[in-house]
N, C-alpha and C positions, 0 to 999 in steps of 0.2 A: 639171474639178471636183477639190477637194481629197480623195487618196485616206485621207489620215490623219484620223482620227475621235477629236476632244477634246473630256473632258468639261468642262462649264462648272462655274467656283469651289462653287458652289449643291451639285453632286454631290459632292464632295468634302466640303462642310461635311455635310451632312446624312448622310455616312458615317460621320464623326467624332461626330455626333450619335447616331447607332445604336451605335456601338463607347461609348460614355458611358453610353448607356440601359441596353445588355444588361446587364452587371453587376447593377443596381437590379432591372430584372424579375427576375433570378434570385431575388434577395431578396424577390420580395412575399409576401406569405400565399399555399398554393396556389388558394384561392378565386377573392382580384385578381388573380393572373396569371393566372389561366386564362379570366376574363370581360374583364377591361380590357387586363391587359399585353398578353397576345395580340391583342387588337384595335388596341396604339401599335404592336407590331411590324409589324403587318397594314397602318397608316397609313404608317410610314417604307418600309417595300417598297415601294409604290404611289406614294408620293411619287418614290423615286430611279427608278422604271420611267418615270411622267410626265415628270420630268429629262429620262430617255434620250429619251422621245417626243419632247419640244417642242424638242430639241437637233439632232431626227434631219430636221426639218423641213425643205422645200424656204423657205428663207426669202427666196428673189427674187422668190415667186410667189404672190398674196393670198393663193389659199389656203391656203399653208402657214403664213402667218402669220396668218389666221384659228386653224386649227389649232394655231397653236403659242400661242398664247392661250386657247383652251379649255384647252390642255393645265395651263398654266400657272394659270391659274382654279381645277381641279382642286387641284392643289399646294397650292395658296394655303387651298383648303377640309381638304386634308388636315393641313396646321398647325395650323390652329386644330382639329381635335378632337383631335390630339395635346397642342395647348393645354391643354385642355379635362377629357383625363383626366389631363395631370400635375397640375393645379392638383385634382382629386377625390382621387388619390392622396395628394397632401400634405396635404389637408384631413382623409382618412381614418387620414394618420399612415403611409403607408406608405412614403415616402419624407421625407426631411431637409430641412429648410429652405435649408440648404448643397446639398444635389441640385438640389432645383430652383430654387436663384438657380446651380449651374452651367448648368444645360440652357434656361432662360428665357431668357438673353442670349443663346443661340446659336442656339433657335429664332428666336427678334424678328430677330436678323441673314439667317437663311435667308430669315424671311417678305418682309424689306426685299429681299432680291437678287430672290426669286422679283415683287416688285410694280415693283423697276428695267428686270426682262425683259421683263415685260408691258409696261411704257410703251415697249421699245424696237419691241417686235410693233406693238405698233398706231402707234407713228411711221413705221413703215414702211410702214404701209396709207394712211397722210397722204398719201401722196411720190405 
């Protein structure tokens, strides 16, 4: 077994995704930050933890690609209410149109790698 442990592109992005956000939450009203930001921050944490999960998987073995599709499922439900409240944020004015066409293109890219992973889990349960 390989003893080196590397994270897949997905963690990386969605790091670079958080290093982008924090700034903005700093800036919301203290009201939104403290009801929604802290719940995108709450969604990227769980996201990148999920990452590690569905990375840390036994992937020659159904069930760890059982498992590493839930995990990935998971991810995928945590994008979109990240979605979800940047799209409330900008609609509330609390964020720039320019913010969130930066951070739209990069979540849709995370969601795209995290639904390439998933087809790769369950190609595997094909075999």
């Amino acid at each position: 077994m390989d003893s080196t442990f590397k994270h897949p592109q997905i963690f990386a992005d969605m790091l670079l995704f958080s290093q982008i956000y924090y700034p903005l939450h700093s800036n919301f009203p203290r009201s939104f930050r403290f009801a929604v930001g802290e719940r995108i921050l709450s969604e990227i944490s769980e996201a990148l933890r999920l990452i590690v999960l569905a990375n840390s998987v036994d992937k020659k073995s159904e069930r760890g690609c059982h498992d590493g599709c839930r995990y990935i499922r998971q991810i995928r439900a945590s994008i979109e209410v990240i979605r979800g409240f940047l799209l409330m944020a900008w609609k509330l004015k609390n964020i720039s149109h320019g913010a969130l066409g930066e951070l739209s293109p990069r979540l849709e890219a995370i969601s795209k790698q995290a639904a390439r992973w998933e087809q790769w889990f369950v190609g595997k349960l094909s075999v």
